[in-house]
C-alpha positions in Angstrom: -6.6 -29.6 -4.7 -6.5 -26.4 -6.3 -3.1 -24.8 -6.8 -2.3 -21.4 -8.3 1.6 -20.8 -9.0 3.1 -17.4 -10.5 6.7 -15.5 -11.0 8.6 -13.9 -13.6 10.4 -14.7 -16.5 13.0 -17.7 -16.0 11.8 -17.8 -12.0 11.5 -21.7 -12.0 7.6 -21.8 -12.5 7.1 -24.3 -15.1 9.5 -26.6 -13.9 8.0 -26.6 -9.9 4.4 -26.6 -11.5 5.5 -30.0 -13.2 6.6 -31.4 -9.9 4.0 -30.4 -7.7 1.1 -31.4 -10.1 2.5 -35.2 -10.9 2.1 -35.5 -6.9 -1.1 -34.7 -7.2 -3.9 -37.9 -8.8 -3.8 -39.3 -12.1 -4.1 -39.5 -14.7 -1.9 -36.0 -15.2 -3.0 -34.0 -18.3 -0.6 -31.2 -19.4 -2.9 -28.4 -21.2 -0.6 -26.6 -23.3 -1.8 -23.0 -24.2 0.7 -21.6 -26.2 -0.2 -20.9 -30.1 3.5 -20.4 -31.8 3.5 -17.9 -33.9 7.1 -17.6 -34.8 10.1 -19.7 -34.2 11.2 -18.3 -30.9 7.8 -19.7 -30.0 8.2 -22.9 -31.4 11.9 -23.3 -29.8 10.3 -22.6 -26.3 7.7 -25.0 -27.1 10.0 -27.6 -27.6 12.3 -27.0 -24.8 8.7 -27.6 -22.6 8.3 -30.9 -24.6 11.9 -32.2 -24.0 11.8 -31.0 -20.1 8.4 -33.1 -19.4 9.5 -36.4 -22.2 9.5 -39.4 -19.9 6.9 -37.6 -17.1 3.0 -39.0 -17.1 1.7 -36.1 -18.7 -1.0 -36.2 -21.2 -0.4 -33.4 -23.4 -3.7 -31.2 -24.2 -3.4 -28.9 -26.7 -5.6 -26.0 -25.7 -5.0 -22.5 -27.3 -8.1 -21.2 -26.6 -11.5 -22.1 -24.1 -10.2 -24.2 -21.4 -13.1 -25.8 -20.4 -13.1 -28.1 -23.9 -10.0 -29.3 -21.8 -12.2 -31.2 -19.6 -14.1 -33.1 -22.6 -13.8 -37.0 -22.5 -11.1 -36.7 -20.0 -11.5 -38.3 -16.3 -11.9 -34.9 -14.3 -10.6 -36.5 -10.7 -7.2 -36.4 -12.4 -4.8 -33.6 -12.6 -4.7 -30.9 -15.4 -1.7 -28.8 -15.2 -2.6 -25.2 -17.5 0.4 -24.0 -18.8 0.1 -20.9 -18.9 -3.0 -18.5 -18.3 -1.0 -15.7 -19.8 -0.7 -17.3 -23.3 -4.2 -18.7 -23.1 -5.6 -14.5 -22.2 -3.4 -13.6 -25.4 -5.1 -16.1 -28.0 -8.2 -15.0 -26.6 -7.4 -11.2 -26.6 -5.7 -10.9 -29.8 -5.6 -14.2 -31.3 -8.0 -13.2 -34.5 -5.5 -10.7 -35.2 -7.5 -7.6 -33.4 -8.1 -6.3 -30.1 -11.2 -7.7 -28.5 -12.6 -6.0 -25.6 -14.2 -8.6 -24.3 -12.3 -10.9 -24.4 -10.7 -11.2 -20.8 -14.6 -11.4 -18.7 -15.3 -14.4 -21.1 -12.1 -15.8 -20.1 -12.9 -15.1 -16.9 -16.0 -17.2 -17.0 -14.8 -20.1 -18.8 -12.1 -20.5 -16.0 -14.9 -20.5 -13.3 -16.6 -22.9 -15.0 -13.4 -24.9 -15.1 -12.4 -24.5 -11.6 -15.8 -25.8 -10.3 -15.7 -29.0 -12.7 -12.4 -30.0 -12.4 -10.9 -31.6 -9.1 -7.5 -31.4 -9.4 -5.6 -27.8 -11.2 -2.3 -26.5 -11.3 -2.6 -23.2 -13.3 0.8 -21.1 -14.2 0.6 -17.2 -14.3 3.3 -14.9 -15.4 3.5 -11.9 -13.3 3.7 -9.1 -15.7 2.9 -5.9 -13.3 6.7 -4.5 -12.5 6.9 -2.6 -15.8 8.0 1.4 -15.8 7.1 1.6 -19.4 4.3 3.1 -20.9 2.5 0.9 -22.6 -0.6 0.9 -25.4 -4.0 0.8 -24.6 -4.2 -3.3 -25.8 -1.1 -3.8 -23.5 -2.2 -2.3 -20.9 -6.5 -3.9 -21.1 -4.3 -7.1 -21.4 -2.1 -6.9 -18.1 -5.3 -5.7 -15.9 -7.5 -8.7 -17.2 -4.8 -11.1 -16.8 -4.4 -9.6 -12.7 -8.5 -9.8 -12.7 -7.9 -13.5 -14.1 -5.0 -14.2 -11.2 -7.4 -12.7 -8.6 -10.5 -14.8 -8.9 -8.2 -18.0 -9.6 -6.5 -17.3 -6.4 -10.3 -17.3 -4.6 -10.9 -20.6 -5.4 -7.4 -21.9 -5.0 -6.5 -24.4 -2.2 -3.1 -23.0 -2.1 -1.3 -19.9 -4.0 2.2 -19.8 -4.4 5.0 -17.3 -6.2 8.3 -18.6 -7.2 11.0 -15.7 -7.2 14.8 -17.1 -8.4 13.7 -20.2 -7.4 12.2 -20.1 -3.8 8.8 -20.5 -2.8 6.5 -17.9 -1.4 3.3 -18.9 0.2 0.1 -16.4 -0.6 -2.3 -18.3 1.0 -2.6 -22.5 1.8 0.3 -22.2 4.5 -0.8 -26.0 6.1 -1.2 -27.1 2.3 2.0 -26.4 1.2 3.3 -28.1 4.4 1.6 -31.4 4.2 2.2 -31.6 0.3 5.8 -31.0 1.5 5.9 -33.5 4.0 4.6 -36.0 1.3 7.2 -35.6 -1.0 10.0 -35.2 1.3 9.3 -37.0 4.1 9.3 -34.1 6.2 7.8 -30.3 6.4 9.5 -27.6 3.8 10.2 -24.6 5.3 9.8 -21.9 2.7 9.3 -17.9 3.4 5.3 -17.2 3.7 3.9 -14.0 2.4 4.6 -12.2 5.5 8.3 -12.2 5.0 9.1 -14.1 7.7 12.6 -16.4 6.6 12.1 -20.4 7.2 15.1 -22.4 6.2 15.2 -25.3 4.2 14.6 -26.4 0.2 11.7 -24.1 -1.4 11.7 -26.9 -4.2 10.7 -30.3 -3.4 12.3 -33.3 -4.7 14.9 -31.7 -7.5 14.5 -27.8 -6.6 17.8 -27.0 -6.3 20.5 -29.6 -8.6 20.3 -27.3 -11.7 21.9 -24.7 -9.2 24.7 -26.3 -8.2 27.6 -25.5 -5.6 28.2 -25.3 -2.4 26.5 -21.6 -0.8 29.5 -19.0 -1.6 28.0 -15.5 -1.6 26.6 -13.9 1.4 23.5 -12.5 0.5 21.9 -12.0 -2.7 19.0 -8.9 -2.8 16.7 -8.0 -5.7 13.8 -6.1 -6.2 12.0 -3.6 -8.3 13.7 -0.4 -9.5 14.7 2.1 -6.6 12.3 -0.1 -4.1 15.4 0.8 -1.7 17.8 -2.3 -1.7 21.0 -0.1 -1.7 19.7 2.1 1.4 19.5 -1.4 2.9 22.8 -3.0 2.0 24.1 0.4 3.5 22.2 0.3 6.8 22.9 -3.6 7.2 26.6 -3.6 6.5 27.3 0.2 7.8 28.8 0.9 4.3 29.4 4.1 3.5 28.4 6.2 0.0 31.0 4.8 -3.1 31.6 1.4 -1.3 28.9 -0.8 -3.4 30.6 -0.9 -6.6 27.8 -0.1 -9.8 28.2 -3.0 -12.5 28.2 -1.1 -15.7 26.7 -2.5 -19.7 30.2 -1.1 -20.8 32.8 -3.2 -19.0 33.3 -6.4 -16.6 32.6 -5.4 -12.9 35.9 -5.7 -10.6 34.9 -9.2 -9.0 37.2 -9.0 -6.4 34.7 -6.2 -4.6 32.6 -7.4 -1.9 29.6 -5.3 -2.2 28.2 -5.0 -6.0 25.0 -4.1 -7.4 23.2 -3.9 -11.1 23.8 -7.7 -11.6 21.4 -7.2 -14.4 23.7 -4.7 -16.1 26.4 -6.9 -16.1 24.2 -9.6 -17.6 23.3 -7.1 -20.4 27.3 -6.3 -20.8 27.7 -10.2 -21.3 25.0 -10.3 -24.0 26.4 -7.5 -26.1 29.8 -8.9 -25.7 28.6 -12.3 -26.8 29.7 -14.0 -23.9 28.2 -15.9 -21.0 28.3 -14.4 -17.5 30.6 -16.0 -15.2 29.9 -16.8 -11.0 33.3 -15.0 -10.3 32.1 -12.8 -7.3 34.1 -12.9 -4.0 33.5 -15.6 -1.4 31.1 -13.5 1.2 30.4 -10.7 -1.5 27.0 -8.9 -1.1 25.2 -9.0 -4.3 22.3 -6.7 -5.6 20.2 -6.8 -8.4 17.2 -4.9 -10.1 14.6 -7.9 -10.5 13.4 -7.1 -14.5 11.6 -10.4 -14.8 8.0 -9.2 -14.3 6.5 -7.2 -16.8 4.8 -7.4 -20.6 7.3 -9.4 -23.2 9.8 -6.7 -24.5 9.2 -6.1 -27.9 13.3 -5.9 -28.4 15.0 -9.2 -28.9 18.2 -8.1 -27.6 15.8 -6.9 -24.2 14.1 -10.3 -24.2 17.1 -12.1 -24.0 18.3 -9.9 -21.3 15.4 -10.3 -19.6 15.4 -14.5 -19.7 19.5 -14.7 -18.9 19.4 -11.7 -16.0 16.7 -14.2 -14.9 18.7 -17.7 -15.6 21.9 -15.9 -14.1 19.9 -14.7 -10.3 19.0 -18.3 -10.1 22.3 -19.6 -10.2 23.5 -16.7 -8.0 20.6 -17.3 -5.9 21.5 -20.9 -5.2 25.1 -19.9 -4.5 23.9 -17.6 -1.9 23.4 -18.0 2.3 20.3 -15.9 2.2 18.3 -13.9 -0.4 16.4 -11.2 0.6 13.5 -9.1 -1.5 13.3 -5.7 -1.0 10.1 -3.7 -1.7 8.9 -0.1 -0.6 11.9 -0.3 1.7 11.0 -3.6 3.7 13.3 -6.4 3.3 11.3 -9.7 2.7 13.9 -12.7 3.4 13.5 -15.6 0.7 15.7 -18.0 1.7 18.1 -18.4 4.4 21.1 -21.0 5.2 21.5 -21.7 8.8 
């Protein structure tokens, strides 16, 4: 089986692509892409290492042309590629230049890799929510890395986004059910691409204990920067204009309202302040947040933190939550929903 999985920063890819591929057949061979290049690399890389210590995984160390993944390894096993992104990067810019070319002969070498291998689990950060302008090697890199997801997803058996969490089935719909079934005992009922809500634990087998507490919060909604999630609050709820209270980066939201957006502002208020954000909201409150987890890696530290916690924080918030609906071009897309 083929299985492509993508989301944004801190969306609880990594951790679900571990799971799903260790179901898969053995031996399981981790191919780690990442070159570190600084220590913020080399801390994330060991926070990977200590999160898979004890699991079967063969580690690979693979930088750079995947296919020399495959050599003198048994190629009806499982080879998790953490993550496409990194490995475009080495490729792109890893001589210390822009090359051109660069993302077709990626493009190739992952073909090749597809056909020869039997079993892949390949991670993909979706960086394609960004408002800022970027540079013409930024912006080459983002299209060949959407080229690279595209003609993965072709070949994949099964295609799958992970958004605070929850599962969201592209394409494999029976797949994902019968690799559910086998490793629950019983059919998952995640939200398909269609938005259609299904109730039950988009995580198999562990998905939901780093969350934690009973469901509090009525109804969580993100989505991409005036994609219309206030206009829909509003029409669901019949509030009026002034009742969602605006979290601010300058002071601590009044947690006893019921309807608050900007989560993420609140998260960056937190960071400035040095402090952690807290899951003080009401019982029942209506909570909205801009989703700033998919887009190129914030040059900024201060910005890259923001963007990791606002992404740690919606999780938790997320798992707290009865239902958690994604809005986009006005349509509400339900993620999850607690019967």
């Amino acid at each position: 089986m083929k299985i492509l999985i993508c989301g944004g920063s801190k969306s609880g890819k990594s951790a679900f692509a571990e799971r799903i591929a260790l179901r898969l057949p053995s031996p399981h061979y981790y191919v780690a892409t990442m070159i570190a290049t600084d220590e913020e690399d080399r801390d994330r890389i060991r926070r990977h290492k200590g999160r898979r210590s004890g699991l079967s995984f063969q580690t690979v160390e693979q930088g750079r042309v995947l296919t020399r993944a495959l050599e003198q390894r048994d190629r009806e096993g499982t080879f998790l590629v953490e993550a496409m992104t990194s490995l475009l990067a080495n490729e792109m810019f890893g001589s210390g230049s822009y090359d051109p070319e660069a993302g077709e002969r990626v493009r190739e070498d992952l073909e090749t890799f597809l056909r020869e291998a039997e079993n892949v689990v390949l991670v993909f950060d979706n960086l394609y929510l960004d408002t800022t302008k970027l540079d013409e090697g930024s912006e080459s890199f983002r299209r060949a890395l959407a080229q690279l997801q595209i003609c993965a997803a072709k070949s994949c058996d099964l295609c799958i986004e992970i958004c605070l969490g929850e599962a969201v089935v592209w394409k494999g719909r029976m797949e994902w059910d019968a690799l559910c079934e086998e490793m629950d005992g019983r059919k998952d009922m995640s939200s398909d691409c269609t938005g259609k809500a299904y109730h039950s634990r988009a995580l198999p087998s562990g998905g939901k204990e780093e969350r934690g507490g009973a469901p509090c919060y009525k109804e969580l909604v993100i989505g991409g920067a005036y994609q219309g999630k206030t206009a829909y609050v509003r029409e669901k709820y019949g509030l009026a204009e002034g009742e969602i209270q605006v979290c601010s980066e300058e002071k601590e939201p009044d947690f006893r309202a019921h309807f608050i957006s900007h989560l993420e502002r609140y998260v960056l208020f937190c960071l400035k302040k040095g402090i952690k954000p807290e899951l003080r909201f009401a019982e029942g409150a209506v909570l909205l947040s801009d989703d700033i987890s998919c887009g190129i890696v914030p040059l900024d530290p201060l910005f890259r933190r923001w963007r990791e916690e606002t992404g740690l924080f919606l999780r938790e918030v997320a798992g707290r939550s009865h239902m958690v609906t994604r809005v986009s071009c006005g349509l509400p897309s339900v993620l999850k929903k607690e019967v």
